[in-house]
C-alpha positions as CSV (number, residue, x, y, z in Angstrom):
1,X,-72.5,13.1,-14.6
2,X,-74.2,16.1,-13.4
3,X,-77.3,14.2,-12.6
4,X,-80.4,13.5,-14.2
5,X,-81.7,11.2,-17.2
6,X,-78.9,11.1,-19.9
7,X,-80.5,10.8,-23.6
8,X,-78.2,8.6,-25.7
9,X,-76.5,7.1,-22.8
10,X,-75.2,3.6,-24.0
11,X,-76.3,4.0,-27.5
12,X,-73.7,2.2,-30.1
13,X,-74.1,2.7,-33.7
14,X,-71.5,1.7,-36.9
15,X,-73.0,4.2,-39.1
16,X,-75.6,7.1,-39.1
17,X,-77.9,7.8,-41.1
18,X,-79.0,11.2,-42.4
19,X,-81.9,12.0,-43.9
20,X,-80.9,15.1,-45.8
21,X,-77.9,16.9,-46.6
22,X,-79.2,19.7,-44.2
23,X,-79.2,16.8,-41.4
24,X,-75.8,15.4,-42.1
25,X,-75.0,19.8,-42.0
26,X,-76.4,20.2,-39.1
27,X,-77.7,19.0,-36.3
28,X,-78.7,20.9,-32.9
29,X,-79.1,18.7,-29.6
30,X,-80.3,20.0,-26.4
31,X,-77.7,22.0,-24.6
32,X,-79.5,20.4,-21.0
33,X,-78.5,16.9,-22.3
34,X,-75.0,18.0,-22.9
35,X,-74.7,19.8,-19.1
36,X,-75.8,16.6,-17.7
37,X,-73.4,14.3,-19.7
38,X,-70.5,16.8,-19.5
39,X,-70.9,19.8,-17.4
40,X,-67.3,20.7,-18.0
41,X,-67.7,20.6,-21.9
42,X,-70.9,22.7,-21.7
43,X,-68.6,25.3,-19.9
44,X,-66.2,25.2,-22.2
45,X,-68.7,25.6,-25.1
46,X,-69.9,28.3,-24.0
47,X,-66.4,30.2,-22.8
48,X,-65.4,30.2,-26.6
49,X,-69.1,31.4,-28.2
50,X,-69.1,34.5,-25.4
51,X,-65.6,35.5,-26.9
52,X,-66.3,35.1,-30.1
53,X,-69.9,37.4,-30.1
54,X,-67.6,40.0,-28.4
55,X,-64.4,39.5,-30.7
56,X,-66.9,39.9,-33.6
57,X,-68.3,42.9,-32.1
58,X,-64.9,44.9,-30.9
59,X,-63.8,44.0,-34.1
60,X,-66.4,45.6,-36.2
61,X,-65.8,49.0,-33.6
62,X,-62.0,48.6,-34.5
63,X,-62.6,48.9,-38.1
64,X,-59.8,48.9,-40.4
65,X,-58.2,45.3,-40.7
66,X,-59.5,43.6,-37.3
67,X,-63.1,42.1,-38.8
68,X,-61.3,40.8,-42.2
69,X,-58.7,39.4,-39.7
70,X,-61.6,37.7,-37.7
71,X,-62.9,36.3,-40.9
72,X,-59.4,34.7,-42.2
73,X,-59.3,33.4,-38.3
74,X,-62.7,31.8,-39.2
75,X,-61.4,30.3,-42.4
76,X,-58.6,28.9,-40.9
77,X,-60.6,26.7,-38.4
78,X,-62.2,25.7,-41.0
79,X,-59.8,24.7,-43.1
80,X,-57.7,23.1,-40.3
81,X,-60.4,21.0,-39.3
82,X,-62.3,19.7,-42.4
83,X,-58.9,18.2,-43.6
84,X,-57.7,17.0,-40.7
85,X,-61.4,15.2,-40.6
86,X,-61.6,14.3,-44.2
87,X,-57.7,12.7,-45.2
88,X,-57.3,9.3,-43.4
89,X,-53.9,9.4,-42.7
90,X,-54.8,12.9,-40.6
91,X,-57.8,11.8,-38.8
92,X,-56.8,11.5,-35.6
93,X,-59.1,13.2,-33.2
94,X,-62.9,13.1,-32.4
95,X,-64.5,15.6,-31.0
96,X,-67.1,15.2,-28.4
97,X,-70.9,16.4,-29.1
98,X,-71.6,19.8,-27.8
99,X,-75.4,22.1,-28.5
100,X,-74.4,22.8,-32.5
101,X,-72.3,19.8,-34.8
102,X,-71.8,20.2,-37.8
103,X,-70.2,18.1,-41.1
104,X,-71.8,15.0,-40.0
105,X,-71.1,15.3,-36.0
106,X,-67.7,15.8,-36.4
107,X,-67.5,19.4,-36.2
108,X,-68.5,21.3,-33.1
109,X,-69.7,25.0,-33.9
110,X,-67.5,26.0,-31.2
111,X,-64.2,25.0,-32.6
112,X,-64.8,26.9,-36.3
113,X,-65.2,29.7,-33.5
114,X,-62.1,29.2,-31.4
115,X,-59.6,30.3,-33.8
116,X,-60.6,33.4,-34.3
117,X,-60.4,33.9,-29.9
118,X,-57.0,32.5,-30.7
119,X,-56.1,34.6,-33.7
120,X,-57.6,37.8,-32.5
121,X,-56.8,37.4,-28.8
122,X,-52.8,37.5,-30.3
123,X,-53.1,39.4,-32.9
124,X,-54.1,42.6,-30.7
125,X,-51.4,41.7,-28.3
126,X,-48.8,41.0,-30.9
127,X,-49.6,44.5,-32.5
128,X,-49.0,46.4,-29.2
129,X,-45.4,44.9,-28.8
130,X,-44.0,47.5,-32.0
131,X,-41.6,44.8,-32.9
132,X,-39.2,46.5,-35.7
133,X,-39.1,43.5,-37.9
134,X,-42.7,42.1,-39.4
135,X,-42.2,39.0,-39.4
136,X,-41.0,38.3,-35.8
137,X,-44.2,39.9,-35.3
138,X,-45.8,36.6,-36.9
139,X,-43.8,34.6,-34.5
140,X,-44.9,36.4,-31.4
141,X,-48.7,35.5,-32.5
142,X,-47.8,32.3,-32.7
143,X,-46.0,31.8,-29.2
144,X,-49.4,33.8,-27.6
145,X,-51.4,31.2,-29.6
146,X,-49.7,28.6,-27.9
147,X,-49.9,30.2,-24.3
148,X,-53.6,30.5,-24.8
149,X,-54.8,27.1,-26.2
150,X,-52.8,25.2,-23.8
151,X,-55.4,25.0,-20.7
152,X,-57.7,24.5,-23.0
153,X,-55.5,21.6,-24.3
154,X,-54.7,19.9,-20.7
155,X,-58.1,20.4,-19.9
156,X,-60.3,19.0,-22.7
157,X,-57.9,15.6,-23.3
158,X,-58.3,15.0,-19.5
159,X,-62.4,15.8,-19.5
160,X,-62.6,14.0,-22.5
161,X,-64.0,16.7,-24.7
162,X,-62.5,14.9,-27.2
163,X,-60.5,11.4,-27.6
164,X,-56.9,11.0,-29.7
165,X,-56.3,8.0,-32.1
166,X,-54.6,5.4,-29.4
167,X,-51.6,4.4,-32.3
168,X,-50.9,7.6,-34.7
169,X,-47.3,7.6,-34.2
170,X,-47.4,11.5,-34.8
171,X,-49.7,12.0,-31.5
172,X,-48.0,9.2,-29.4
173,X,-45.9,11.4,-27.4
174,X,-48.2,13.3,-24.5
175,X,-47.8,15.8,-21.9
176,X,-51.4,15.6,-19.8
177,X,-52.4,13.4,-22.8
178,X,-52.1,16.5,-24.8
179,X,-50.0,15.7,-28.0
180,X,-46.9,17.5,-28.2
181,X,-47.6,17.9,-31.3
182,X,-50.7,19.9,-30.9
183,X,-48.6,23.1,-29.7
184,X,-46.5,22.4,-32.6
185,X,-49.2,22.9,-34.6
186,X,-50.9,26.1,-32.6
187,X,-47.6,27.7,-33.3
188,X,-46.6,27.2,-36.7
189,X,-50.1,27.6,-38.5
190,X,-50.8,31.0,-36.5
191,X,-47.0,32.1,-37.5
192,X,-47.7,30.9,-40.8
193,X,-51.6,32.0,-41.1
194,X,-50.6,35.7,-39.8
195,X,-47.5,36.0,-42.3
196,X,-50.5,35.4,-45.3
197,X,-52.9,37.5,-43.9
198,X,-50.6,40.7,-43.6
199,X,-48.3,40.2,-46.6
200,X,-50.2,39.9,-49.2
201,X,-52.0,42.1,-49.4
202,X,-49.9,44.4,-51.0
203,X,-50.3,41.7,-54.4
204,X,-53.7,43.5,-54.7
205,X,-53.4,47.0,-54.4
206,X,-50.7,49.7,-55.6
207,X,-51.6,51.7,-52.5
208,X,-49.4,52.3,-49.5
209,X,-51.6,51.1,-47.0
210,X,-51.1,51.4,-43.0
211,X,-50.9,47.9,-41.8
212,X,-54.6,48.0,-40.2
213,X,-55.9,50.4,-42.7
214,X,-58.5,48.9,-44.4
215,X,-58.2,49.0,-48.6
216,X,-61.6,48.0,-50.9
217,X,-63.5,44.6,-50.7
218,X,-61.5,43.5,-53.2
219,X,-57.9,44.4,-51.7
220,X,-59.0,42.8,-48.7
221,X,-61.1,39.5,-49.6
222,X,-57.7,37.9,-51.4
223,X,-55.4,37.7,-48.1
224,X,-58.4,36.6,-46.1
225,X,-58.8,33.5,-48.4
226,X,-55.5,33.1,-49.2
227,X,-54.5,32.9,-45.3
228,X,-57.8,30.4,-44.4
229,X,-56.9,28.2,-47.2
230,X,-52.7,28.2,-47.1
231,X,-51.4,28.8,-43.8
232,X,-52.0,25.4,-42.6
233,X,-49.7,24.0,-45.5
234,X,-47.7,26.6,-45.3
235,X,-47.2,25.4,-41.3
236,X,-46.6,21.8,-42.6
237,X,-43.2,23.5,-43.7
238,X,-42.3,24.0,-40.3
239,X,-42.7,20.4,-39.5
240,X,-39.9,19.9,-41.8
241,X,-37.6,21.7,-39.9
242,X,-37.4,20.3,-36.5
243,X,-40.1,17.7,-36.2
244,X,-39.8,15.1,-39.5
245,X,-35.9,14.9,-39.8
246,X,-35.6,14.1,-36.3
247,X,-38.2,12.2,-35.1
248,X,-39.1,10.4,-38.6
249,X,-34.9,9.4,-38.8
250,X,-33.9,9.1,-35.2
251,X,-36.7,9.0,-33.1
252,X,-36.1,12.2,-31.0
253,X,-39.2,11.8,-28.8
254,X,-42.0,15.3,-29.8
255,X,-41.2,16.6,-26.2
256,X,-37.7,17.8,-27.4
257,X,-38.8,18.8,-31.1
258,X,-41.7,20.9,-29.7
259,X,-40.0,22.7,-27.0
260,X,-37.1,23.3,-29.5
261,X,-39.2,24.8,-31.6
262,X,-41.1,26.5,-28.8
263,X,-38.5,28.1,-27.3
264,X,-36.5,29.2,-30.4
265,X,-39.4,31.5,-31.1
266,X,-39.8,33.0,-27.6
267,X,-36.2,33.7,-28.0
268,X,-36.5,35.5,-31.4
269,X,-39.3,37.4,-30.0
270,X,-37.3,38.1,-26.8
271,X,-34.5,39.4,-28.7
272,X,-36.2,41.6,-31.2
273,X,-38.7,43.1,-28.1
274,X,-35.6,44.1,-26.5
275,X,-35.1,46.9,-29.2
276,X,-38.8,47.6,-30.1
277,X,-40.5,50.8,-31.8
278,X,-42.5,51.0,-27.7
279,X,-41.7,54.5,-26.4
280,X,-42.8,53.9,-22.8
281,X,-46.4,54.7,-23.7
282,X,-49.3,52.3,-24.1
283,X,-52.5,52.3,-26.0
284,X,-55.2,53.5,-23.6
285,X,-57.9,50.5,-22.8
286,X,-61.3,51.7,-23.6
287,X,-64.4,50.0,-23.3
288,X,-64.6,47.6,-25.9
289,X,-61.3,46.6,-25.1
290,X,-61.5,45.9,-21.6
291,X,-64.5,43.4,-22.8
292,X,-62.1,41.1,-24.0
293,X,-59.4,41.5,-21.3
294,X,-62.3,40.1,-19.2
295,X,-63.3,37.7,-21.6
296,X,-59.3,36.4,-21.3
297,X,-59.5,36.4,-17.8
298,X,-62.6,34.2,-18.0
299,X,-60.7,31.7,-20.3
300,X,-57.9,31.3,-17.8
301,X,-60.2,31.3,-14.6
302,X,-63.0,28.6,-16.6
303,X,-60.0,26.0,-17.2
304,X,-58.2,26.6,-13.4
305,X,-62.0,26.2,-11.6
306,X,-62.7,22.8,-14.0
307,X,-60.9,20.7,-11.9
308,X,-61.2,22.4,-9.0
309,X,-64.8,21.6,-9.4
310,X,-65.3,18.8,-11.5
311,X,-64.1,15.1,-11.7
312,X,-63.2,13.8,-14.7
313,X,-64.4,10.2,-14.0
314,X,-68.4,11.7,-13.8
315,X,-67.9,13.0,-17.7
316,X,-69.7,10.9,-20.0
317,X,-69.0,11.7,-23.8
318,X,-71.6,10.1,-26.6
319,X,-70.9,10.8,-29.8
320,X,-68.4,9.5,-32.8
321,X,-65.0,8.3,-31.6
322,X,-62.0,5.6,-33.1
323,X,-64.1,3.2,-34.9
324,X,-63.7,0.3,-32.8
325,X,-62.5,-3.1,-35.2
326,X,-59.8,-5.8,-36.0
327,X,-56.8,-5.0,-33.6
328,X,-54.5,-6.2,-36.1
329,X,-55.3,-4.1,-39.2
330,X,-52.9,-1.5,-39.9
331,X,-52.4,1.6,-42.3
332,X,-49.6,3.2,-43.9
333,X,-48.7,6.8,-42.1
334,X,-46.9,8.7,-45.2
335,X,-43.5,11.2,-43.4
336,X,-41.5,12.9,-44.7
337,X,-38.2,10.9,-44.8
338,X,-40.0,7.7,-43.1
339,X,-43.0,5.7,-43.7
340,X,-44.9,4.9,-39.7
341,X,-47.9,2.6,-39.0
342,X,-50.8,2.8,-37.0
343,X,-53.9,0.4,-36.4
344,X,-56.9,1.1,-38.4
345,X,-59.2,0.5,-35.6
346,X,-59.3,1.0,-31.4
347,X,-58.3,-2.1,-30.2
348,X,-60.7,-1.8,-26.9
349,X,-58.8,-4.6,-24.9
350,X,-55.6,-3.0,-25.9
351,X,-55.4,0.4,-26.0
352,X,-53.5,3.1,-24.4
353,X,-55.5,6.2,-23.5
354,X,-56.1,6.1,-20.2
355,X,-57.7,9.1,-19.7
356,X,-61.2,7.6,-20.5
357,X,-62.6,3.5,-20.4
358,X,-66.0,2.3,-19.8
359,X,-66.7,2.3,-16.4
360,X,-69.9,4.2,-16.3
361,X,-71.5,1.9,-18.6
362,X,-73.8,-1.0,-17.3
363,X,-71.2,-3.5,-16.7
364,X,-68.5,-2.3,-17.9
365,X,-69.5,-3.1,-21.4
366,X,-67.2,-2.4,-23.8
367,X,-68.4,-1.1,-27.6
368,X,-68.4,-3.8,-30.0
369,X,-66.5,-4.4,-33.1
370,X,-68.3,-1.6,-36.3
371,X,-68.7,0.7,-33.5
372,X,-68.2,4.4,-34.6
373,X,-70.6,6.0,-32.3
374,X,-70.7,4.9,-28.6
375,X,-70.4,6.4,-25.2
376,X,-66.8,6.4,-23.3
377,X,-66.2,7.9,-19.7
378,X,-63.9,9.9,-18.3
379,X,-61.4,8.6,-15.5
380,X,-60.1,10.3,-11.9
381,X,-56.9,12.6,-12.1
382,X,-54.0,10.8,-10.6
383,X,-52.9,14.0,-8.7
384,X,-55.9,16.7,-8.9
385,X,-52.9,18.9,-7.0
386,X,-50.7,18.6,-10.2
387,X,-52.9,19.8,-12.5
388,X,-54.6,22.9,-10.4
389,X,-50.8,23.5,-10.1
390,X,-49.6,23.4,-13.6
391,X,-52.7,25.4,-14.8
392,X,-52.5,27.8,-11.5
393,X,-48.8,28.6,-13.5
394,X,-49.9,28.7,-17.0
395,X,-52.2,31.1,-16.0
396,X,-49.7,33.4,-13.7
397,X,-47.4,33.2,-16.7
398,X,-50.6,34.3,-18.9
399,X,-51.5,37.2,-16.4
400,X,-47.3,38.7,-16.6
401,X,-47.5,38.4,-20.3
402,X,-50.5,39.8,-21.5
403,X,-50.9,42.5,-18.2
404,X,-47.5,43.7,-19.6
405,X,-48.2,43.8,-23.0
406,X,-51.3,46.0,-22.4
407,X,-50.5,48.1,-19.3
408,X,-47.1,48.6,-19.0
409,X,-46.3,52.4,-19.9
410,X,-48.4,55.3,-19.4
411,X,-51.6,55.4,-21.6
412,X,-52.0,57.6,-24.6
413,X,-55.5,57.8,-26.1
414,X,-54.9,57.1,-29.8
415,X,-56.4,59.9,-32.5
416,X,-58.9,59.0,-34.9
417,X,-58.8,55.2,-36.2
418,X,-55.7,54.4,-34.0
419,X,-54.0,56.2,-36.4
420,X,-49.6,57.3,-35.9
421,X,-47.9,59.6,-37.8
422,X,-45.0,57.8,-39.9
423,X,-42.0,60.4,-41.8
424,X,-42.5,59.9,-45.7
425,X,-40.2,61.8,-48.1
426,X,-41.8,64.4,-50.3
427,X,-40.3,66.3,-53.3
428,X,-40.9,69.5,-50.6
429,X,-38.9,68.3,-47.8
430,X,-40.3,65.7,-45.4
431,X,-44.2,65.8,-44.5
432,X,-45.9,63.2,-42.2
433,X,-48.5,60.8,-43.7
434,X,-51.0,59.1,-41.4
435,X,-51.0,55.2,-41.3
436,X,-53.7,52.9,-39.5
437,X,-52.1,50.7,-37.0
């Protein structure tokens, strides 16, 4: 705890009560409150609202594609979330409260804005690397996705920004508490969401469009919905590939399906990088841009100082967590090829998360039985050392990949639009039409 009088502290409820629909919206609680609680959360927060103001804004000065692809990032999230909230057999996660929730407390404002800082962060890095085939180009924004969310990852299981379901047996297998599973995911629904988003558009108009040239409204509207509402099912489908065969049928632990699946795609976008369109030059950073290369820096450098600075044990999170019930009652988990169980309920004197307890609470007092909302604490790392290592890496690997992708080569200042010339036949011989990129 950061000190001071902490408002809610202890407070155990089994159900809340709204008064509106506008309340059960919305609700705004005092940002102060939240920095005494959970000064690392507060940081976080607030990390993810800066980049999205200035995503939105270099966005809008790119033109073309970039704020319809910042919209279909937004949908996404949205999407994502509100089903993974709203379909039992998904809900597995509670997020902790931060300044703005929304949907009944469960949805911090923050998140809806972290995909697009995901999205657009790899997007723009993915377009620079002139892969020849499209689609790899979908795979490479998923593998940056991946290298970006995961100090966010380590960090907010282990600073209890939010708490996993104790039994799911699709989150059971961790690495820093982080579910293997949740780079999975980060990969396969940014591959998936960036294949909607860029192919089909061409359902919608009979033009032959530059890939970040901008059509009408109504060219452009269909792909953004199409890729916020599809490409997390489209994602399931990668699930079927490596995850549900083998872990449903022969219990290959999610450590070996993720990484599989992990490092298959850095290869295919190894191999196809290796012969890429790049002639040695690079797109010149201007002044926009290089407010999001600091605003990446600032993502890496907030989630290496956290536990430099912090202890995890001082968090306090207050808010809606695993209802807390009968430690017998189970549920049906539906797979693909198998049918898994989990409890309905945390089972408080049984659980096995042991990056938070109760500790900080008078006593030790554990919630009781109905509880939904109620206050849990965060415990000390086991090796600080470890993780300042592990992120000090993720970070250097960060800093090589994303430092090549945008400086390597000699800079060109781009004409009007960012815009290349491509060879197009023509009944006079060969002219050269100008496409956005």
């Amino acid at each position: 705890m950061a000190g001071g009088k902490i408002d809610g502290f202890g407070v155990e409820l089994e159900k809340i009560e709204y008064k509106s629909v506008a309340d059960w919206f919305i609700r705004f609680q005092d940002p102060l409150n939240i920095y005494r609680a959970h000064p690392s959360y507060f940081y976080c927060e607030a990390v993810f609202l800066l980049g999205a103001i200035l995503i939105a804004v270099h966005s809008c000065w790119k033109g073309g594609r970039w704020p319809f692809l910042f919209l279909a990032a937004l949908g996404q999230g949205l999407t994502v979330e509100l089903i993974s909230y709203w379909i039992p057999y998904i809900d597995n996660f509670w997020q902790g409260q931060t300044s703005i929730m929304l949907f009944g407390h469960r949805l911090p404002l923050y998140i809806m804005f972290l995909y697009p800082v995901f999205y657009y962060h790899s997007s723009w890095a993915a377009s620079k690397l002139k892969l020849r085939c499209p689609l790899v180009e979908h795979v490479a924004v998923g593998v940056l996705v991946v290298l970006i969310d995961i100090p966010y990852d380590i960090i907010g299981a282990k600073f209890v920004h939010w708490i996993w379901h104790d039994t799911d047996p699709n989150i059971e297998h961790r690495h820093y508490w982080v579910p293997w599973n949740s780079y999975y995911f980060h990969a396969c629904f940014a591959a998936s969401w960036s294949f909607i988003f860029h192919s089909t558009r061409r359902w919608f108009t009979s033009k032959n469009l530059g890939k970040w040239e901008s059509g009408s409204i109504s060219t452009e509207l269909p792909p953004v919905l199409l890729a916020a509402l599809f490409g997390m099912p489209v994602g399931c489908l990668f699930f079927t590939i490596f995850y549900h065969p083998f872990h449903d049928l022969f219990n290959v632990h999610s450590e070996v399906t993720s990484v599989t699946l992990l490092v298959t795609f850095i290869v295919i976008v190894w191999r196809f990088d290796r012969n890429s369109l790049r002639t040695g030059s690079v797109e010149k950073i201007r002044c926009l841009d290089w407010t999001l290369i600091i605003h990446l820096i600032l993502h890496y450098l907030t989630f290496l100082l956290i536990p430099v600075f912090f202890n995890p044990e001082d968090a306090v999170s207050m808010g809606l967590h695993e209802p807390v019930g009968d430690c017998n009652k189970t549920v049906q988990v539906p797979g693909l090829f198998k049918t898994l169980q989990k409890r309905v309920f945390l089972c408080v004197t049984d659980y096995d998360e042991a990056y938070y307890d109760f500790h900080c609470l008078p006593g030790q007092k554990l919630p009781k039985e109905g509880s939904s909302w109620y206050t849990v604490c965060g415990t000390p790392f086991e090796n600080r050392v470890e993780y300042i290592l592990i992120l000090s890496l993720i970070a250097f690997v960060a800093f090589m990949v994303f430092s090549s992708i945008h400086f390597d080569g000699k800079p060109s200042t781009p004409t009007s639009a960012a815009v290349t010339s491509v060879p197009k036949k023509a009944s006079g011989g060969v002219r050269k039409k100008a496409k956005i990129q």
